[in-house]
N, CA, C and O of each residue as an XYZ file, in Angstrom:
488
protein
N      -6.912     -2.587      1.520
C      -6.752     -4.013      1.788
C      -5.659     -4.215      2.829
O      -5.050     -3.247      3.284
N      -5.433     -5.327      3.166
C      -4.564     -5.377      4.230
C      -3.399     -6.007      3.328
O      -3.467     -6.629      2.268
N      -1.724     -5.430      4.539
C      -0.669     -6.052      3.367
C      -0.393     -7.592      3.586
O      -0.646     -8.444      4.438
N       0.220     -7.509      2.442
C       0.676     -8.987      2.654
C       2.222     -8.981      2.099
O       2.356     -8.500      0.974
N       3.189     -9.371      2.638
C       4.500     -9.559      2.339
C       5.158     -9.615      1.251
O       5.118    -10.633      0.560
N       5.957     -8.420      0.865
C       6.486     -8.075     -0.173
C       5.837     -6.938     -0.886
O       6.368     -6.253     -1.760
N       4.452     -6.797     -0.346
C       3.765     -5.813     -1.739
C       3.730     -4.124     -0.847
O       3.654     -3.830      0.346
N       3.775     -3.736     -1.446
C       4.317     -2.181     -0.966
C       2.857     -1.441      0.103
O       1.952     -2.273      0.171
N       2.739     -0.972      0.378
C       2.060     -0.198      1.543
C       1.694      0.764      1.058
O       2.530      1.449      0.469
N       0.186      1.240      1.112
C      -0.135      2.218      0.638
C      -1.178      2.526      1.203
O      -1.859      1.652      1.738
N      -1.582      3.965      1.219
C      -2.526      4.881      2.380
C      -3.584      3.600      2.693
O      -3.693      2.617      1.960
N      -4.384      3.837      4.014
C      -5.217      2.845      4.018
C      -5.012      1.345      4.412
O      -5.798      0.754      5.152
N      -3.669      0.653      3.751
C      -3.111     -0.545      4.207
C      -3.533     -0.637      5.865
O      -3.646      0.328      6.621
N      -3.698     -1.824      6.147
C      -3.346     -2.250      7.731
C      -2.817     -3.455      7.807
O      -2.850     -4.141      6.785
N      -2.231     -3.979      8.974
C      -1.256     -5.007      9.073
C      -2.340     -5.810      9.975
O      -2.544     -5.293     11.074
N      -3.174     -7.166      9.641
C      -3.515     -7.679     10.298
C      -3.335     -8.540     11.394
O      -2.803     -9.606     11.085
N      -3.719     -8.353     13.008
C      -2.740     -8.905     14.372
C      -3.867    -10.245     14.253
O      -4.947    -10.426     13.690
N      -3.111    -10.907     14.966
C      -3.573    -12.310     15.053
C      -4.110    -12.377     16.716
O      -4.808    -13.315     17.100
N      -3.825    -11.625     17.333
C      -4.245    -11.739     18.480
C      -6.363    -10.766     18.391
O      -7.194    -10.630     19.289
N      -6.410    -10.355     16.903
C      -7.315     -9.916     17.064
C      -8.785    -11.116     16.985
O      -9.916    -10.802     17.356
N      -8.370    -12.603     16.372
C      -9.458    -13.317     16.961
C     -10.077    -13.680     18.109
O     -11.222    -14.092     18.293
N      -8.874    -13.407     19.118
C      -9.255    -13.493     20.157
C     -10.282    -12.331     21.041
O     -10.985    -12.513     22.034
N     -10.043    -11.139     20.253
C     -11.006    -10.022     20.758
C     -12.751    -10.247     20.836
O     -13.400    -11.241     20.509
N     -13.117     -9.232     21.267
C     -15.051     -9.099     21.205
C     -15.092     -8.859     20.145
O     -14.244     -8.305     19.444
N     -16.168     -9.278     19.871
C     -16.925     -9.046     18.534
C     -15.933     -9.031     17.553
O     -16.254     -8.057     16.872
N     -14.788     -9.575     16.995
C     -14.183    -10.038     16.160
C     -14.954    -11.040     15.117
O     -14.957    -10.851     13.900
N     -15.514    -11.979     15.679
C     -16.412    -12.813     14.289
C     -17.678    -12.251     14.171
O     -18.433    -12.664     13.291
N     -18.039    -11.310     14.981
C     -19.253    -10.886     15.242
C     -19.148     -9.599     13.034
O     -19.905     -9.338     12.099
N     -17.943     -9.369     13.386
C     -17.677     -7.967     12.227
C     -17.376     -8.682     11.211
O     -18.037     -8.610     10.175
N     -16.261     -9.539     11.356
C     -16.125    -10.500     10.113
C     -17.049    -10.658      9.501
O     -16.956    -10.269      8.336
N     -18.222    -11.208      9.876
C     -19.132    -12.406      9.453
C     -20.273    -11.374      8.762
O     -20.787    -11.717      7.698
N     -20.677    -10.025      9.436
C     -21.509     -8.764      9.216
C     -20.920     -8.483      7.669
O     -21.660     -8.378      6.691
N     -19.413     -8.377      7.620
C     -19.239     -7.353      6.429
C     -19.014     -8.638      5.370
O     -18.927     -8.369      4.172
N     -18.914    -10.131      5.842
C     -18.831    -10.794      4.702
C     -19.646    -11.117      4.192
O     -19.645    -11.163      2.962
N     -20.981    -11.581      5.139
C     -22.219    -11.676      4.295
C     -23.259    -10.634      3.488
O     -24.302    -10.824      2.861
N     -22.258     -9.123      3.893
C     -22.979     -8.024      3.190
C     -23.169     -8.198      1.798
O     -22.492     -8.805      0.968
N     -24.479     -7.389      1.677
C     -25.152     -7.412      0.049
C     -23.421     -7.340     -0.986
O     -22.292     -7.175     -0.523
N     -23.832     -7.534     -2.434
C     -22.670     -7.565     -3.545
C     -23.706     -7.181     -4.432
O     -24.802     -7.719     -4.587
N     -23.213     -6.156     -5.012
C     -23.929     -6.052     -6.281
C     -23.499     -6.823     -7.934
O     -23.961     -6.824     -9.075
N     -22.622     -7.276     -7.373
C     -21.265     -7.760     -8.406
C     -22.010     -9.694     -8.463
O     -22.391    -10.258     -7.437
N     -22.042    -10.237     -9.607
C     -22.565    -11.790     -9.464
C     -21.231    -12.348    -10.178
O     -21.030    -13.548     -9.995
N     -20.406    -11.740    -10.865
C     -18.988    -12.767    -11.066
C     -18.198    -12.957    -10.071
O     -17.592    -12.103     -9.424
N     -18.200    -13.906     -9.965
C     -17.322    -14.777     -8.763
C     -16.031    -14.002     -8.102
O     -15.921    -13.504     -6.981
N     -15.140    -14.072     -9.132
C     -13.960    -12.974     -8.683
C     -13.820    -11.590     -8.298
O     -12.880    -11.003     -7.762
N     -15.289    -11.075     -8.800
C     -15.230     -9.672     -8.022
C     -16.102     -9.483     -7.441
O     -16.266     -8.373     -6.935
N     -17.090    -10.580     -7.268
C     -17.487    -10.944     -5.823
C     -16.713    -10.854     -4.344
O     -16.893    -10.180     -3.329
N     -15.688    -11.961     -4.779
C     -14.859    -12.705     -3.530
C     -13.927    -10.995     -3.758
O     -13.787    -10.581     -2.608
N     -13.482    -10.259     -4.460
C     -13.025     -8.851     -4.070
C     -13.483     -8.076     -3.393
O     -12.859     -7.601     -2.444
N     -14.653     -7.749     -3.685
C     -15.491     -6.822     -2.919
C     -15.823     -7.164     -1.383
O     -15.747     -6.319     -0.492
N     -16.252     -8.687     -1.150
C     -16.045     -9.278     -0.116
C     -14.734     -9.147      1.049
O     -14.808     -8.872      2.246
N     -13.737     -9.403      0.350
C     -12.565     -9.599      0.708
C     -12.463     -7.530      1.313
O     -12.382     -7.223      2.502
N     -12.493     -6.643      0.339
C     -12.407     -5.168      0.740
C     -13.541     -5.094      1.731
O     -12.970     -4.657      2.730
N     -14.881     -5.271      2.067
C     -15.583     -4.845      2.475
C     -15.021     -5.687      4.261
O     -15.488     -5.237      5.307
N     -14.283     -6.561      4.260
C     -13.905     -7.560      5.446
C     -13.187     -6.385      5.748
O     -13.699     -5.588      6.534
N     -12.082     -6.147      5.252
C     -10.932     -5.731      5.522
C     -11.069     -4.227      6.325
O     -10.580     -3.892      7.404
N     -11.998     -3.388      5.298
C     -12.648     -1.877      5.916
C     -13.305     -2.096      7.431
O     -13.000     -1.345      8.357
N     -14.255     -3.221      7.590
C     -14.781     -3.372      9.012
C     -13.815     -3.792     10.130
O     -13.859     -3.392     11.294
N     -12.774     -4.820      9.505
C     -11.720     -4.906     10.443
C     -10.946     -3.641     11.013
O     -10.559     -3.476     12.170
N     -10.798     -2.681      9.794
C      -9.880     -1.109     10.335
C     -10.271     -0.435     11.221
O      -9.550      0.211     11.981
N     -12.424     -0.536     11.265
C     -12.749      1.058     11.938
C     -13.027     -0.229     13.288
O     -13.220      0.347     14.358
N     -13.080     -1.816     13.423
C     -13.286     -2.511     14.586
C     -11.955     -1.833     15.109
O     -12.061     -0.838     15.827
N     -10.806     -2.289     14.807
C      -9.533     -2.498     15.532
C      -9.077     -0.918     16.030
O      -8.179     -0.844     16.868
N      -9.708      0.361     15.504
C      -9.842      1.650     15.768
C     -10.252      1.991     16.934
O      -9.811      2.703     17.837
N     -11.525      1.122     16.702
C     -12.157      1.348     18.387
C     -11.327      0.395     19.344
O     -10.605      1.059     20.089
N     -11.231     -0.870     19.522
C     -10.483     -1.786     20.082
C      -9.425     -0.968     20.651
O      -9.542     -1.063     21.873
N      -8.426     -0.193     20.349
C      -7.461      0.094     20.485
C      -7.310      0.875     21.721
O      -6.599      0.460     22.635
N      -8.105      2.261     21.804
C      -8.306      3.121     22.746
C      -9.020      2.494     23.801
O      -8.687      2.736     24.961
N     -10.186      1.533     23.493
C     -10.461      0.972     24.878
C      -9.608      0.341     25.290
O      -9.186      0.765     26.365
N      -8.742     -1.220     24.618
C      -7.321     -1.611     25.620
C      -6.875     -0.587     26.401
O      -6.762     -0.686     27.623
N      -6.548      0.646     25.607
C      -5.933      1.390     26.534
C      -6.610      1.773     27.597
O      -6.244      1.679     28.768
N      -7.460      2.145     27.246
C      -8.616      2.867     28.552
C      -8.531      1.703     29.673
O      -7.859      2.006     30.659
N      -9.033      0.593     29.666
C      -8.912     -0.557     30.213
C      -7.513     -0.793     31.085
O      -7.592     -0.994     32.297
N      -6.241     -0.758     30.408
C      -5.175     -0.696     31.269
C      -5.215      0.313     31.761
O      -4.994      0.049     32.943
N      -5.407      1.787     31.646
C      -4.906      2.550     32.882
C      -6.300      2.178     34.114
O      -6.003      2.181     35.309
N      -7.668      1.896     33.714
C      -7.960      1.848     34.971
C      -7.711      0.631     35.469
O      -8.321      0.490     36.529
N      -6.849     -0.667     35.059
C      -6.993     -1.821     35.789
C      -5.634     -1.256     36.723
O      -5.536     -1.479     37.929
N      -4.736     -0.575     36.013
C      -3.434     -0.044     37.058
C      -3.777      1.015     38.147
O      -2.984      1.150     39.079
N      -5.083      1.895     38.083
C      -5.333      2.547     38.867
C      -5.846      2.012     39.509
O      -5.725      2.672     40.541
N      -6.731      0.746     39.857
C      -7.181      0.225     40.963
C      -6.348     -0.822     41.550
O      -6.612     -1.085     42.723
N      -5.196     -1.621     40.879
C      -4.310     -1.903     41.397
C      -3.290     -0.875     42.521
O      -2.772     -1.292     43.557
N      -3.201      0.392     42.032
C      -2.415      1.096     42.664
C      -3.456      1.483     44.086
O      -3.050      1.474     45.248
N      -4.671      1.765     43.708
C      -5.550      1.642     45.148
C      -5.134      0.610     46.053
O      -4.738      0.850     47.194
N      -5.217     -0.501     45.568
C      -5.354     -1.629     46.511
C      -3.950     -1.650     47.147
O      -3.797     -1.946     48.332
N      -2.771     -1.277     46.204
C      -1.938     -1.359     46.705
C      -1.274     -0.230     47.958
O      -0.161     -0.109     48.469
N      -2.097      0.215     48.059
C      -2.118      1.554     49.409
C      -2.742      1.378     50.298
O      -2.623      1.752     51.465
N      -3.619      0.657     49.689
C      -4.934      0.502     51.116
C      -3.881     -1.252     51.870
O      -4.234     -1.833     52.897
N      -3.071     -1.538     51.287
C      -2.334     -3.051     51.383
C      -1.323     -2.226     52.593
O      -0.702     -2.837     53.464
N      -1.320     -0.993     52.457
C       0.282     -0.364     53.358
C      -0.646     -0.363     54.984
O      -0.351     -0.833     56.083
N      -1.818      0.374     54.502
C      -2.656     -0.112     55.840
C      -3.116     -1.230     56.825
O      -3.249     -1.295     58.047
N      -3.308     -2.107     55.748
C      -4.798     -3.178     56.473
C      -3.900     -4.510     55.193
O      -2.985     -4.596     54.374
N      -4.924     -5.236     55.793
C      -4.749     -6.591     55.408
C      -6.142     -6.664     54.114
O      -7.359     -6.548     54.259
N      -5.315     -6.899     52.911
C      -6.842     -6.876     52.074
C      -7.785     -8.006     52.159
O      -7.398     -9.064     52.655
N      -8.782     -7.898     51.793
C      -9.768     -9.192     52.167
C      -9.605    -10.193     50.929
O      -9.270     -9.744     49.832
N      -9.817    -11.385     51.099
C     -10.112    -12.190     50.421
C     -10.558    -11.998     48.763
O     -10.118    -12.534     47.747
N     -11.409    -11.196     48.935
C     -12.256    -10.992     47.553
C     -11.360     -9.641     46.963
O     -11.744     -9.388     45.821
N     -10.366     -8.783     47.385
C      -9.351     -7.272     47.253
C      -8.065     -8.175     46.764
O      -7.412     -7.699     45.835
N      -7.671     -9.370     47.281
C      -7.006    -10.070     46.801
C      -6.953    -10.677     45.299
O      -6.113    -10.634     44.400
N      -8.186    -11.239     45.436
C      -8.650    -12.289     44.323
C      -9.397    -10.877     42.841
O      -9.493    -11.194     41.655
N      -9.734     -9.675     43.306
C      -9.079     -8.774     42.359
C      -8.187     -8.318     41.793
O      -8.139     -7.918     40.629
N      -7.129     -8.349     42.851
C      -5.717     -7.413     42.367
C      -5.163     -8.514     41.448
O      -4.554     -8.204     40.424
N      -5.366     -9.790     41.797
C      -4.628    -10.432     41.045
C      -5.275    -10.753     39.324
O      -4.655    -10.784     38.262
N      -6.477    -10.920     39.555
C      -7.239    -10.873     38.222
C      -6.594     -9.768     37.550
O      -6.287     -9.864     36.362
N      -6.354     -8.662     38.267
C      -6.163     -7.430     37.648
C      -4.895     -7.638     36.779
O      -4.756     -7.585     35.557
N      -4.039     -7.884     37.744
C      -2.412     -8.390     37.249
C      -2.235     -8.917     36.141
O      -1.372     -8.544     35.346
N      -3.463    -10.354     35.848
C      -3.344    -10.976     34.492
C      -3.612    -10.347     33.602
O      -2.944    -10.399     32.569
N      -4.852     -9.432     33.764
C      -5.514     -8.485     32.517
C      -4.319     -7.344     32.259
O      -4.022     -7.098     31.090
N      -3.876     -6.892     32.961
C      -2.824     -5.616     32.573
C      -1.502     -6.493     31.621
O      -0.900     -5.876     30.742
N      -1.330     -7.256     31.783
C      -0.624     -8.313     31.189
C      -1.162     -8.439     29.909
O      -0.486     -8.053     28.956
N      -2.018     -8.807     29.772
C      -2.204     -9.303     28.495
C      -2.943     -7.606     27.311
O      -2.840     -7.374     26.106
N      -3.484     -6.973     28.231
C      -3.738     -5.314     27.746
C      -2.574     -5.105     27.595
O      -2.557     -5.240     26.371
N      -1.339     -4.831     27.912
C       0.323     -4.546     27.853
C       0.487     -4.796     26.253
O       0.925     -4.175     25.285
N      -0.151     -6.134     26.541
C       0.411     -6.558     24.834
C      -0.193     -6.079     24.095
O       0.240     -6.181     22.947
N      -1.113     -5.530     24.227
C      -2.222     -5.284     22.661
C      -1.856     -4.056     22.646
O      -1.969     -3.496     21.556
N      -1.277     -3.193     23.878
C      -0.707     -1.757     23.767
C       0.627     -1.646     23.171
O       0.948     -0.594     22.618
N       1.369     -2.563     23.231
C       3.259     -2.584     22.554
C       2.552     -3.075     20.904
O       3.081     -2.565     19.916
N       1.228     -4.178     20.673
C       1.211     -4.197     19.363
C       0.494     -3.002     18.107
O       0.583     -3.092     16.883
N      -0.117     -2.061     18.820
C      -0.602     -1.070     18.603
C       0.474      0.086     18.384
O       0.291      1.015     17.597
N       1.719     -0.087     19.237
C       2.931      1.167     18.993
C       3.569     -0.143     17.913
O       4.335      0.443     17.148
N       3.561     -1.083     17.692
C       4.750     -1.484     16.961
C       3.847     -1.415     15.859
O       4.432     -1.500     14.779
N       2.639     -1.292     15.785
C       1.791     -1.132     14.064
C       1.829      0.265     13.646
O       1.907      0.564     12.455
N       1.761      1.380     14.844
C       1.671      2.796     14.083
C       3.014      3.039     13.785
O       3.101      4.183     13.340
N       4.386      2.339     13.840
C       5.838      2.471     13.738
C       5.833      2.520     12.206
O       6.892      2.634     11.588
């Protein structure tokens, strides 16, 4: 299950990021593992099983999530660092421009999901 404040940590725990609604397929997994079958018809260990079965799809989503951010920032910095060489030459065009800078915002905001990924495996 995921923790919640005060209760102790144990194998398996994950710390849920809030920046993860904003990801792909975030309601897409939610919504998959909440409406999954229950074999259980009492209410309370219904909404348990529910609640664990959310929580497991969130771990192996945010698993994958993770390595692609990363993957994602080094190549948005490697084609920044292109452009920025081919910039020592020539004058970039219009559309080399209106990339690098797209690029700029995305490494920005990938930055963050990479510092929240080292401050969760801490």
């Amino acid at each position: 299950m995921f923790r919640v404040s005060g209760m102790v940590k144990t194998e398996g725990d994950s710390m849920f990021e809030n920046f993860w609604i904003k990801m792909p397929r975030f309601h897409e997994v939610v919504a998959a593992a909440w409406n999954g079958t229950s074999l259980h018809h009492e209410p309370f260990h219904k909404l348990y099983h529910k609640l664990q079965a959310t929580a497991k799809a969130l771990r192996v989503w945010s698993k994958q999530l993770i390595p692609d951010a990363k993957l994602q920032l080094h190549m948005a910095l490697e084609v920044i660092l292109r452009l920025d060489e081919a910039q020592e030459y020539r004058q970039l065009s219009p559309e080399e421009q209106t990339l690098r800078k797209s690029l700029k915002l995305r490494v920005q905001g990938l930055a963050v999901i990479e510092r929240a990924r080292r401050s969760q495996a801490a």
